[in-house]
N, CA, C and O atoms as a GROMACS GRO file, in nm:
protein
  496
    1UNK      N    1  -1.970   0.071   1.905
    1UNK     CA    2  -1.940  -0.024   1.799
    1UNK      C    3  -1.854  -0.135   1.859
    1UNK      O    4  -1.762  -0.111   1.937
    2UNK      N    5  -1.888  -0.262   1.817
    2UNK     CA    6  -1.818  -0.391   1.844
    2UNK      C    7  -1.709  -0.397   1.844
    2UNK      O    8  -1.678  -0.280   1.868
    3UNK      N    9  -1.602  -0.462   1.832
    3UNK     CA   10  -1.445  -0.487   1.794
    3UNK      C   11  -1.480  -0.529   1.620
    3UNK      O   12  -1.428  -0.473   1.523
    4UNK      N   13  -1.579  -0.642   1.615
    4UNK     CA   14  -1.617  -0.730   1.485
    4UNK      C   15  -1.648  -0.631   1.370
    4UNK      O   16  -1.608  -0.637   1.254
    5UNK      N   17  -1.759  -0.503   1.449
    5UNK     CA   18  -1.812  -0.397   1.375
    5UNK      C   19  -1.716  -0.353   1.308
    5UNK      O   20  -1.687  -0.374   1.190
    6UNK      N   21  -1.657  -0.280   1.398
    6UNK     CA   22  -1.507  -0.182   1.355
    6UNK      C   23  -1.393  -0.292   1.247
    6UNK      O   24  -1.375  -0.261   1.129
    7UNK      N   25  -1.340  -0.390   1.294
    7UNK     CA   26  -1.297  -0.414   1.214
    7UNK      C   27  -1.382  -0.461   1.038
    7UNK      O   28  -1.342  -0.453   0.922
    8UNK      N   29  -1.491  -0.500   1.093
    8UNK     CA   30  -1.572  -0.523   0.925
    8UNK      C   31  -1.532  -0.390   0.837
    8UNK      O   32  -1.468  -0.379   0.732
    9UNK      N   33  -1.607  -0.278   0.938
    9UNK     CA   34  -1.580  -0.148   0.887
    9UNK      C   35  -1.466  -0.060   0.782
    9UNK      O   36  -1.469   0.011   0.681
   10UNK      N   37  -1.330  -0.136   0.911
   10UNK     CA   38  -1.215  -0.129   0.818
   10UNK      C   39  -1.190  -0.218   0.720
   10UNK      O   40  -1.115  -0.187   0.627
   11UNK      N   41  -1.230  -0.300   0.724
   11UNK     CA   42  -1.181  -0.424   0.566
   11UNK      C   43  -1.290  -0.332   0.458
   11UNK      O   44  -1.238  -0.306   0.350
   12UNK      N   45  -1.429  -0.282   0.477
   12UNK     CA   46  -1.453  -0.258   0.404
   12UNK      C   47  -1.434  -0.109   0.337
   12UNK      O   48  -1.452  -0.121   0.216
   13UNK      N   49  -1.409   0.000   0.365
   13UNK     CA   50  -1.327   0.108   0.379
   13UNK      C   51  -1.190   0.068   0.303
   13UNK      O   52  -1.164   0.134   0.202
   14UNK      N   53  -1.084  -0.053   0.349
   14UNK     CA   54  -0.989  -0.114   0.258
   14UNK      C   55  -1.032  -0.131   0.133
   14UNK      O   56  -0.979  -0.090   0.029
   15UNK      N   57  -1.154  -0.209   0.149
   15UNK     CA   58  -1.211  -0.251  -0.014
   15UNK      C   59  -1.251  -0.134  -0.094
   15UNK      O   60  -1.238  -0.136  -0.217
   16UNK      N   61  -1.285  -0.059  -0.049
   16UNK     CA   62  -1.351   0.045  -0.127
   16UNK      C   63  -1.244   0.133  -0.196
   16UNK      O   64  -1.254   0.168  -0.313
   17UNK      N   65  -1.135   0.168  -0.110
   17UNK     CA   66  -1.020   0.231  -0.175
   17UNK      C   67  -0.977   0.150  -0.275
   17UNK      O   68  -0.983   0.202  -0.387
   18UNK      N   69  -0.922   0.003  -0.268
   18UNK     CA   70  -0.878  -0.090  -0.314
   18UNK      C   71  -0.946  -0.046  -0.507
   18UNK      O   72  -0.887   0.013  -0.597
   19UNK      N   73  -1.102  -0.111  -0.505
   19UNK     CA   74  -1.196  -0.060  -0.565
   19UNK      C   75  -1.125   0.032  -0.649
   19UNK      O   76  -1.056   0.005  -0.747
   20UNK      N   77  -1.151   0.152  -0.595
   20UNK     CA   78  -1.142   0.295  -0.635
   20UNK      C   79  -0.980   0.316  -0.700
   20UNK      O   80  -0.958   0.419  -0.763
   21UNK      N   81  -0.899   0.241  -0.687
   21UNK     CA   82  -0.787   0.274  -0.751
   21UNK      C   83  -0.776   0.160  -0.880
   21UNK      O   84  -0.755   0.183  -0.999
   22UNK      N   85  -0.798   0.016  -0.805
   22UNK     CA   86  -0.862  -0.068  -0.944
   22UNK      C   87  -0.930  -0.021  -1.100
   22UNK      O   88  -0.904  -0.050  -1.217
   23UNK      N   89  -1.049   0.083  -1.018
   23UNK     CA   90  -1.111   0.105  -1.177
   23UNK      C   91  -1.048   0.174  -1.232
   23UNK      O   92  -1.073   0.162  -1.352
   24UNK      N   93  -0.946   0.275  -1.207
   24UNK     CA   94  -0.855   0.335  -1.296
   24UNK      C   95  -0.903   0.446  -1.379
   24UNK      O   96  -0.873   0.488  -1.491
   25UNK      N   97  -1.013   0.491  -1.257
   25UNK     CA   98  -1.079   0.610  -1.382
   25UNK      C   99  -1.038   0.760  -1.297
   25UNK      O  100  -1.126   0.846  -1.301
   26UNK      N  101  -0.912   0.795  -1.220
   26UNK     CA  102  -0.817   0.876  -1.156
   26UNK      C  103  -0.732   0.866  -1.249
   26UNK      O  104  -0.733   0.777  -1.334
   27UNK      N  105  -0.635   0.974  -1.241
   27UNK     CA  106  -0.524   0.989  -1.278
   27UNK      C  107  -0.386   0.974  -1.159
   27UNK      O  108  -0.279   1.034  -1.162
   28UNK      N  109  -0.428   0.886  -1.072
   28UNK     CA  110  -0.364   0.921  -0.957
   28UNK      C  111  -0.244   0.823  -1.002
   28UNK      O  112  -0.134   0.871  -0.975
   29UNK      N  113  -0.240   0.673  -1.078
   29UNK     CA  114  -0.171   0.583  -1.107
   29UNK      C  115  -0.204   0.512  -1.149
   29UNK      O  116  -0.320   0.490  -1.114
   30UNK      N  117  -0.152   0.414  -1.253
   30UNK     CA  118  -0.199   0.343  -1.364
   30UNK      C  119  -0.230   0.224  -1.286
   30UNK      O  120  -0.197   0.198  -1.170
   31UNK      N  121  -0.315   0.142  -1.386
   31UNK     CA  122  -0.391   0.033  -1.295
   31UNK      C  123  -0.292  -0.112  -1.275
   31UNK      O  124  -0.315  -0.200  -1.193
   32UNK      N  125  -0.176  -0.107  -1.376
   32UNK     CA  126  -0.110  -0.200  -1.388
   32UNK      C  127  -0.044  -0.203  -1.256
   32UNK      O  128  -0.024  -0.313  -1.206
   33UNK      N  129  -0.014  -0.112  -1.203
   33UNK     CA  130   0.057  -0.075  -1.081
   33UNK      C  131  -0.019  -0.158  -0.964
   33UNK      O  132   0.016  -0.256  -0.898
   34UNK      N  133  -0.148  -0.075  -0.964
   34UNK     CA  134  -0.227  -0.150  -0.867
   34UNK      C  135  -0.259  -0.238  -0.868
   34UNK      O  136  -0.245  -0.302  -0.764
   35UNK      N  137  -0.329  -0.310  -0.996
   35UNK     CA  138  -0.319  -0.449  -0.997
   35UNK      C  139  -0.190  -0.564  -0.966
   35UNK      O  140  -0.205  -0.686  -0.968
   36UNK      N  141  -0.079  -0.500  -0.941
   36UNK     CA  142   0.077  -0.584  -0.913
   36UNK      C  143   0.044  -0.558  -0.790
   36UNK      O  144   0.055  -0.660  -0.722
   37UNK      N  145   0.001  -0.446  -0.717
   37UNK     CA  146   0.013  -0.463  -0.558
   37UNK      C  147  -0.076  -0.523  -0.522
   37UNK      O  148  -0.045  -0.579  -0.416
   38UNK      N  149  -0.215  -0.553  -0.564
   38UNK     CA  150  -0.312  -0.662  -0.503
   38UNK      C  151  -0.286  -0.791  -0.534
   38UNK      O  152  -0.298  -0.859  -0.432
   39UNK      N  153  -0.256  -0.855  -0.627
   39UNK     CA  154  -0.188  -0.946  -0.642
   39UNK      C  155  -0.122  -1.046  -0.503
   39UNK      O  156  -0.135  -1.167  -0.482
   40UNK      N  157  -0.056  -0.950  -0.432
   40UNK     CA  158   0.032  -0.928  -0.309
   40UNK      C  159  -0.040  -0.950  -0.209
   40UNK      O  160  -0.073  -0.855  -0.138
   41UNK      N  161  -0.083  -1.088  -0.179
   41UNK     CA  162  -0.218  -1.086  -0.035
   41UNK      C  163  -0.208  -1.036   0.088
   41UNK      O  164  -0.302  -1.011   0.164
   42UNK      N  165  -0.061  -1.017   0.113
   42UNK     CA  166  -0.027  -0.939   0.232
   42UNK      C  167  -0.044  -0.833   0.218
   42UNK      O  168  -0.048  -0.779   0.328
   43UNK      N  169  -0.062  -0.734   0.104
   43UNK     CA  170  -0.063  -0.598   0.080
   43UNK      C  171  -0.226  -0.571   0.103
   43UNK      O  172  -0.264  -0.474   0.168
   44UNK      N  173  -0.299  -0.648   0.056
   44UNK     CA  174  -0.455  -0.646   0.016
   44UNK      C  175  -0.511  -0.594   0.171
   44UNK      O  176  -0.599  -0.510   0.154
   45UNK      N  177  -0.496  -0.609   0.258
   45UNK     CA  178  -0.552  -0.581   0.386
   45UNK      C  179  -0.505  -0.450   0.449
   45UNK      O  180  -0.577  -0.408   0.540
   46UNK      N  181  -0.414  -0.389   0.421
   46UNK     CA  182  -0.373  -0.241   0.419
   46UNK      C  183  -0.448  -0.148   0.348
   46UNK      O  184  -0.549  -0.180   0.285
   47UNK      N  185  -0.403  -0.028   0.354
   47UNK     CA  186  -0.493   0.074   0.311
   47UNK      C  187  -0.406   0.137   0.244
   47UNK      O  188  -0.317   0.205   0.294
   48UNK      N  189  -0.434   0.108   0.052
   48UNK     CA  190  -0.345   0.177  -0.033
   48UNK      C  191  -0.344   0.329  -0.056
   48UNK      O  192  -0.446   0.393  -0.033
   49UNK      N  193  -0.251   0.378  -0.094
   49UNK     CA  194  -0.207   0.526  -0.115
   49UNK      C  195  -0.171   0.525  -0.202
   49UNK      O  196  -0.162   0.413  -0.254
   50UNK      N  197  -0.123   0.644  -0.281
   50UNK     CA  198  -0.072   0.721  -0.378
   50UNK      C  199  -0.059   0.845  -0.386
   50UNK      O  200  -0.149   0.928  -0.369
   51UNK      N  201   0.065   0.868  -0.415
   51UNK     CA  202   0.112   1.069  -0.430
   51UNK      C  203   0.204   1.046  -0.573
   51UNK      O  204   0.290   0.960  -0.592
   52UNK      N  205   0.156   1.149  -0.666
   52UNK     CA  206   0.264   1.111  -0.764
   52UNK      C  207   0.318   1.010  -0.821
   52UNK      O  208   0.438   0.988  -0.842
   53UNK      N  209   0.192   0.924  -0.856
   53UNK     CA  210   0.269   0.831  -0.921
   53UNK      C  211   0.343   0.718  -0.816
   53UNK      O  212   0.396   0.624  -0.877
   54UNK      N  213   0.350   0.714  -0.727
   54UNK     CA  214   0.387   0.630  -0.545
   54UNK      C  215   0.303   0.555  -0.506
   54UNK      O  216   0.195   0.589  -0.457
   55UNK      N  217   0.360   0.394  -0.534
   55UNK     CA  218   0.204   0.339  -0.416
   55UNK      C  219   0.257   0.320  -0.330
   55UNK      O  220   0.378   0.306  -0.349
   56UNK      N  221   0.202   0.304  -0.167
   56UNK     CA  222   0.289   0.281  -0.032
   56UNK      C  223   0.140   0.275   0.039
   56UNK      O  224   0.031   0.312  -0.004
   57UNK      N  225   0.172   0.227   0.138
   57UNK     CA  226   0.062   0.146   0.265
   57UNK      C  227   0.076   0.198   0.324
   57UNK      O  228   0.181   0.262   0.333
   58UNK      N  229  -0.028   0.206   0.415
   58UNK     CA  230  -0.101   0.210   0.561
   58UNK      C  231  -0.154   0.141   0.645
   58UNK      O  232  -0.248   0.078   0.599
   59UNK      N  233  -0.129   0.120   0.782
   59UNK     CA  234  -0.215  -0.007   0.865
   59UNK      C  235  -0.334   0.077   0.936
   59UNK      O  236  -0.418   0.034   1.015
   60UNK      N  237  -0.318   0.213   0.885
   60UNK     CA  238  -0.504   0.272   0.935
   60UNK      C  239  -0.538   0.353   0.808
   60UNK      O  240  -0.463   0.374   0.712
   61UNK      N  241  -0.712   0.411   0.832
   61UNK     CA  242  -0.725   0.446   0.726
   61UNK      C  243  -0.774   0.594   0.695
   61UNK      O  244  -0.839   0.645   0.604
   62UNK      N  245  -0.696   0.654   0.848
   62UNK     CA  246  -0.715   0.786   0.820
   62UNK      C  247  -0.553   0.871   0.802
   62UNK      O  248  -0.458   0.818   0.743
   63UNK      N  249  -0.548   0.977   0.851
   63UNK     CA  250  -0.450   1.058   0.833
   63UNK      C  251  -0.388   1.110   1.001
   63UNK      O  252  -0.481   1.124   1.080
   64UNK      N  253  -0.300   1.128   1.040
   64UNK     CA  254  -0.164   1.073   0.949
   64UNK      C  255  -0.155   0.903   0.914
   64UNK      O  256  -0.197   0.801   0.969
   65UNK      N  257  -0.100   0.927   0.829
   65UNK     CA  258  -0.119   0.739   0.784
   65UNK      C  259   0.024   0.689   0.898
   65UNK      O  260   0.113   0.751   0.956
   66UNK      N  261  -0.008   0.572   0.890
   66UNK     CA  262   0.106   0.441   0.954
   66UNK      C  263   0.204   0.376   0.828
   66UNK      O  264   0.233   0.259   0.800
   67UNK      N  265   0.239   0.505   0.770
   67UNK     CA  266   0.284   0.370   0.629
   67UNK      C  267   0.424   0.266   0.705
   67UNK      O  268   0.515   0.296   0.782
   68UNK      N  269   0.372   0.102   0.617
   68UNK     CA  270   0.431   0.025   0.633
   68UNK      C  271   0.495  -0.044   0.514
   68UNK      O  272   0.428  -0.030   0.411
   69UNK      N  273   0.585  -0.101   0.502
   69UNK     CA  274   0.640  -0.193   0.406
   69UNK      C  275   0.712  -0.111   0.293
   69UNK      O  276   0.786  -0.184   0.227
   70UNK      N  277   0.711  -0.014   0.261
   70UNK     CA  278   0.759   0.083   0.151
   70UNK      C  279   0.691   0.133   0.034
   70UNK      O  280   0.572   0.121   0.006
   71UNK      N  281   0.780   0.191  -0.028
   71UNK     CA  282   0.687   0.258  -0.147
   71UNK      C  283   0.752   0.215  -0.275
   71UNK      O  284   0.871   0.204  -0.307
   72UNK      N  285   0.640   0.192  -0.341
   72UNK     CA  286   0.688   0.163  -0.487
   72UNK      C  287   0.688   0.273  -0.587
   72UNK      O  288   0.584   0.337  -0.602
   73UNK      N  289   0.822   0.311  -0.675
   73UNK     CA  290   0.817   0.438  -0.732
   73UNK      C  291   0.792   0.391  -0.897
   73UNK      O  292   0.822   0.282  -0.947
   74UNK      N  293   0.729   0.506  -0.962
   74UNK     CA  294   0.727   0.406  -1.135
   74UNK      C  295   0.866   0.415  -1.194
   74UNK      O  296   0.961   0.482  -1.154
   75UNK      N  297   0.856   0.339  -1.290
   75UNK     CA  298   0.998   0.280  -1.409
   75UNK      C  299   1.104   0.396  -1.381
   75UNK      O  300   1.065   0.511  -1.401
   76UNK      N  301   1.244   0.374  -1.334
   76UNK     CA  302   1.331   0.509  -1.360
   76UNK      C  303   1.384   0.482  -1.464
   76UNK      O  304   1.360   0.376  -1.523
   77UNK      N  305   1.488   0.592  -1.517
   77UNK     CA  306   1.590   0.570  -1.640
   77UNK      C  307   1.585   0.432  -1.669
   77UNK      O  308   1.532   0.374  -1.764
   78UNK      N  309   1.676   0.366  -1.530
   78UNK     CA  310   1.723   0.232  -1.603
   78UNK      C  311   1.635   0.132  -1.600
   78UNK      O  312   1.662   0.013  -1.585
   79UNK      N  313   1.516   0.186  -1.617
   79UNK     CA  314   1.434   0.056  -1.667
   79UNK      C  315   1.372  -0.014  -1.556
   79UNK      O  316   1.286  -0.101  -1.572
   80UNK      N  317   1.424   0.029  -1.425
   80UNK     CA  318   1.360  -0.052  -1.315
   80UNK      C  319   1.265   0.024  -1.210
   80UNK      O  320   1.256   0.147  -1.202
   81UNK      N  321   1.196  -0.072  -1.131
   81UNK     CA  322   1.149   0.029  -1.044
   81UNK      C  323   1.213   0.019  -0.919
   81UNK      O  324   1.265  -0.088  -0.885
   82UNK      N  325   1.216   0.164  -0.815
   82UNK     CA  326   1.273   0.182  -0.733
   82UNK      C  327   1.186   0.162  -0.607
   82UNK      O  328   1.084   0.231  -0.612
   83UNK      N  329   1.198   0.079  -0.486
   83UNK     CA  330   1.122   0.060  -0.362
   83UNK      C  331   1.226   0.089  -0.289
   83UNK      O  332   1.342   0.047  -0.288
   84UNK      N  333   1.141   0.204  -0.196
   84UNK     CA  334   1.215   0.289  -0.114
   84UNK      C  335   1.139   0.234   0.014
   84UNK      O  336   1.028   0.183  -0.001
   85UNK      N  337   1.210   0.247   0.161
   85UNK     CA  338   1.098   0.260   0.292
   85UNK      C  339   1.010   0.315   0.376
   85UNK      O  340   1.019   0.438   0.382
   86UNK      N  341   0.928   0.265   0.444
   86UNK     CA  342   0.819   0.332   0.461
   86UNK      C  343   0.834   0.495   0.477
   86UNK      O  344   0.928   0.538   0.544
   87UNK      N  345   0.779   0.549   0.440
   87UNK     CA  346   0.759   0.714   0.461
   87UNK      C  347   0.903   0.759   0.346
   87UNK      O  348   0.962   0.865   0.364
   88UNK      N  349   0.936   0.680   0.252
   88UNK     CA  350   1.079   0.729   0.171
   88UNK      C  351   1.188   0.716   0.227
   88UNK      O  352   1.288   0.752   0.166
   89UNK      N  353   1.195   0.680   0.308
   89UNK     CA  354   1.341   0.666   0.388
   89UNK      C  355   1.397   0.501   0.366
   89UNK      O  356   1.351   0.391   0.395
   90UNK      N  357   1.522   0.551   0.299
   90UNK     CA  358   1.646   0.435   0.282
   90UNK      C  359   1.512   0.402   0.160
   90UNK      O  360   1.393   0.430   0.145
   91UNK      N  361   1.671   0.292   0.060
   91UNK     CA  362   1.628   0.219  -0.037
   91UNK      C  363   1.615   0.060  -0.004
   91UNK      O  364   1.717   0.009   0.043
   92UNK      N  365   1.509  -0.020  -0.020
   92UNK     CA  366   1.485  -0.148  -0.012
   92UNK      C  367   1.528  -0.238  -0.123
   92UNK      O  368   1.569  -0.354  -0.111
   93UNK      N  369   1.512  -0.166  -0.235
   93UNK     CA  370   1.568  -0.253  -0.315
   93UNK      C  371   1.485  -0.211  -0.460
   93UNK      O  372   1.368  -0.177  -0.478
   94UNK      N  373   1.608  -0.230  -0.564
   94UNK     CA  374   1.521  -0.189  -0.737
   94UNK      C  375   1.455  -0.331  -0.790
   94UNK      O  376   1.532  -0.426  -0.778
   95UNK      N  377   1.349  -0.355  -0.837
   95UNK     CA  378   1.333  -0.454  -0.908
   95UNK      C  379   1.263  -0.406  -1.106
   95UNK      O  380   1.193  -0.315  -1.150
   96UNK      N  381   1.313  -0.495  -1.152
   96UNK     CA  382   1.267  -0.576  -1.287
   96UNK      C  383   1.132  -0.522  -1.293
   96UNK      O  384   1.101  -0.421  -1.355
   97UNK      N  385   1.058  -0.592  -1.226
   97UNK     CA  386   0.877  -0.584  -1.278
   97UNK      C  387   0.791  -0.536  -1.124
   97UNK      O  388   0.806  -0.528  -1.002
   98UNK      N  389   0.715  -0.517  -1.212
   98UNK     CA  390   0.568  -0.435  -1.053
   98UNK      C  391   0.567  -0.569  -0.980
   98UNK      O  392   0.567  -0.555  -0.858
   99UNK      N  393   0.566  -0.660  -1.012
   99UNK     CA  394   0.517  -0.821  -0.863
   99UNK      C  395   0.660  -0.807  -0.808
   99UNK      O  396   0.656  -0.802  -0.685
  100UNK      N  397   0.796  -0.798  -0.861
  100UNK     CA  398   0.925  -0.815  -0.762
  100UNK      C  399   0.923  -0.708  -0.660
  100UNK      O  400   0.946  -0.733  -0.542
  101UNK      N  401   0.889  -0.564  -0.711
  101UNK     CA  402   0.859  -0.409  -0.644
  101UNK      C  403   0.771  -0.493  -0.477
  101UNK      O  404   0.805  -0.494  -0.359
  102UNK      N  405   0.644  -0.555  -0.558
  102UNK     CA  406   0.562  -0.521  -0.482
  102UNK      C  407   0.564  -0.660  -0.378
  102UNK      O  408   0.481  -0.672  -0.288
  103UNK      N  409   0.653  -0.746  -0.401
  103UNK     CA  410   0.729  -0.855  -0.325
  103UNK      C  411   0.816  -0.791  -0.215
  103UNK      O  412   0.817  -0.821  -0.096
  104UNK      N  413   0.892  -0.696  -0.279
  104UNK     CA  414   1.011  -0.637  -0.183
  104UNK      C  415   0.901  -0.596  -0.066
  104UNK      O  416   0.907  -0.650   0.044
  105UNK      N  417   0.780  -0.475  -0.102
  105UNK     CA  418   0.719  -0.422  -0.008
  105UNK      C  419   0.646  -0.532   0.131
  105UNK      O  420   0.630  -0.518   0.252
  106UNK      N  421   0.621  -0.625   0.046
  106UNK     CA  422   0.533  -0.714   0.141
  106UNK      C  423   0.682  -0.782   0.216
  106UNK      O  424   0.689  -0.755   0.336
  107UNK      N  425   0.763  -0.838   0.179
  107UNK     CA  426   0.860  -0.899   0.241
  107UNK      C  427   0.918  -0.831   0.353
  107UNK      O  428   0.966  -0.881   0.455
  108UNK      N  429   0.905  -0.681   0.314
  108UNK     CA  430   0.943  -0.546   0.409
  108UNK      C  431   0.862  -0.536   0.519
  108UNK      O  432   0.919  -0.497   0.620
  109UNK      N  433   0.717  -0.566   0.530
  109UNK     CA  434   0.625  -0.522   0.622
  109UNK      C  435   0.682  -0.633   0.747
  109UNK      O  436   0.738  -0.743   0.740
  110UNK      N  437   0.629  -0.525   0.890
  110UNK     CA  438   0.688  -0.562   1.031
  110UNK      C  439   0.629  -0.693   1.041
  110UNK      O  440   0.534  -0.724   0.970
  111UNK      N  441   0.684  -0.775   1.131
  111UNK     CA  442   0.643  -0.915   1.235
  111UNK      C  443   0.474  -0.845   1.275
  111UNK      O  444   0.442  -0.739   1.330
  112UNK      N  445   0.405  -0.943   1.227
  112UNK     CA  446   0.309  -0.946   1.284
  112UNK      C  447   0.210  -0.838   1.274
  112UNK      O  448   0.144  -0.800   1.371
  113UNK      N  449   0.199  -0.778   1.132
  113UNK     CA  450   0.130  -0.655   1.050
  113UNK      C  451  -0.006  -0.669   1.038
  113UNK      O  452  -0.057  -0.706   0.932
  114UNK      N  453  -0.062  -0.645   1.125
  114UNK     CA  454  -0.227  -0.703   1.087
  114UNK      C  455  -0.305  -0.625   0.969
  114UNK      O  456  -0.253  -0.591   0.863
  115UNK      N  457  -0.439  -0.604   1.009
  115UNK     CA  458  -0.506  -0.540   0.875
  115UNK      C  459  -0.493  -0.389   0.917
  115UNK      O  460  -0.466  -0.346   1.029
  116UNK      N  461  -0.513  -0.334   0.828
  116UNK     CA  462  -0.541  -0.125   0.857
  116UNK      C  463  -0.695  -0.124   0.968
  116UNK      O  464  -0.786  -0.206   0.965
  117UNK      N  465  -0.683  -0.015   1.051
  117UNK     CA  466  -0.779   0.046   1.109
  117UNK      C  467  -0.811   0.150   1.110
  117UNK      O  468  -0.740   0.250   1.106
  118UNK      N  469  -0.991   0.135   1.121
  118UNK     CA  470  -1.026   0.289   1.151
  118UNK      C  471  -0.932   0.384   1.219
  118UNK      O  472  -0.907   0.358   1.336
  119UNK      N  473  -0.872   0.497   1.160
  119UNK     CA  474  -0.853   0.554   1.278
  119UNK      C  475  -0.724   0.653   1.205
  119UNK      O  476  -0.733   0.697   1.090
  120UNK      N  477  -0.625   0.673   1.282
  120UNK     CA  478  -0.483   0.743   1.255
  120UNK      C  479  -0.375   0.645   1.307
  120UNK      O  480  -0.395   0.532   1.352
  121UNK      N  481  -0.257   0.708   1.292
  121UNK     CA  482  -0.130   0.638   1.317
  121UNK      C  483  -0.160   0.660   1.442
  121UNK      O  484  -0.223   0.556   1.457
  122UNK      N  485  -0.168   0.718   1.557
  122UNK     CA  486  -0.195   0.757   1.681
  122UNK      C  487  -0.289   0.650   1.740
  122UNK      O  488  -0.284   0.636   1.862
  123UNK      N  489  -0.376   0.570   1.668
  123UNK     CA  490  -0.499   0.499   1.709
  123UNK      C  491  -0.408   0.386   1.732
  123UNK      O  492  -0.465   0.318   1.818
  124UNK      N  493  -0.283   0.325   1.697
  124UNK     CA  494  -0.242   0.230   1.659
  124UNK      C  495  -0.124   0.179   1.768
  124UNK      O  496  -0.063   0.074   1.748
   0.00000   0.00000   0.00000
């Protein structure tokens, strides 16, 4: 396979997850959520996740993941949501609404974060 191949491969593999959490017919997380993280054009080229109610990224699109930029947790007590860093570690910051959450995450991601790839954290 090409370099061009492989990466088509992965954008579309991105899209398809992307897709698949969009239509909202999982119980994995509400769509409002996901729709605030695509929104986020820097987020759109990663490879979204979810555990519990958690969205958080990946720059490949197998397992173990590469998560990057942090995780967005849903509404706590006080009304806000909590973005923690990649893999849960340390707090990035609470925001107001799902686009500030999902601002913090993209603002969070490393220098020079390209798109997710086939592959594992190991591939990377």
């Amino acid at each position: 396979m090409t370099d061009a191949e492989e990466a088509q491969s992965a954008a579309e593999i991105v899209a398809g997850e992307w897709r698949y959490l969009l239509e909202g017919s999982q119980d994995l997380i509400d769509t409002e959520t996901v729709r605030a993280a695509y929104a986020q054009p820097q987020l759109r080229h990663l490879f979204p996740m979810v555990s519990h109610g958690v969205m958080y990224f990946s720059r490949c699109t197998g397992l173990p993941a590469a998560h990057v930029g942090g995780q967005v947790y849903p509404r706590g007590e006080d009304g806000r949501f909590w973005v923690r860093g990649p893999m849960g570690v340390g707090t990035v910051g609470r925001a107001e609404t799902l686009e500030e959450a999902f601002a913090l995450v993209a603002a969070n991601l490393p220098e020079g974060c390209g798109p997710a790839i086939i592959g594992t954290a190991q591939d990377l």
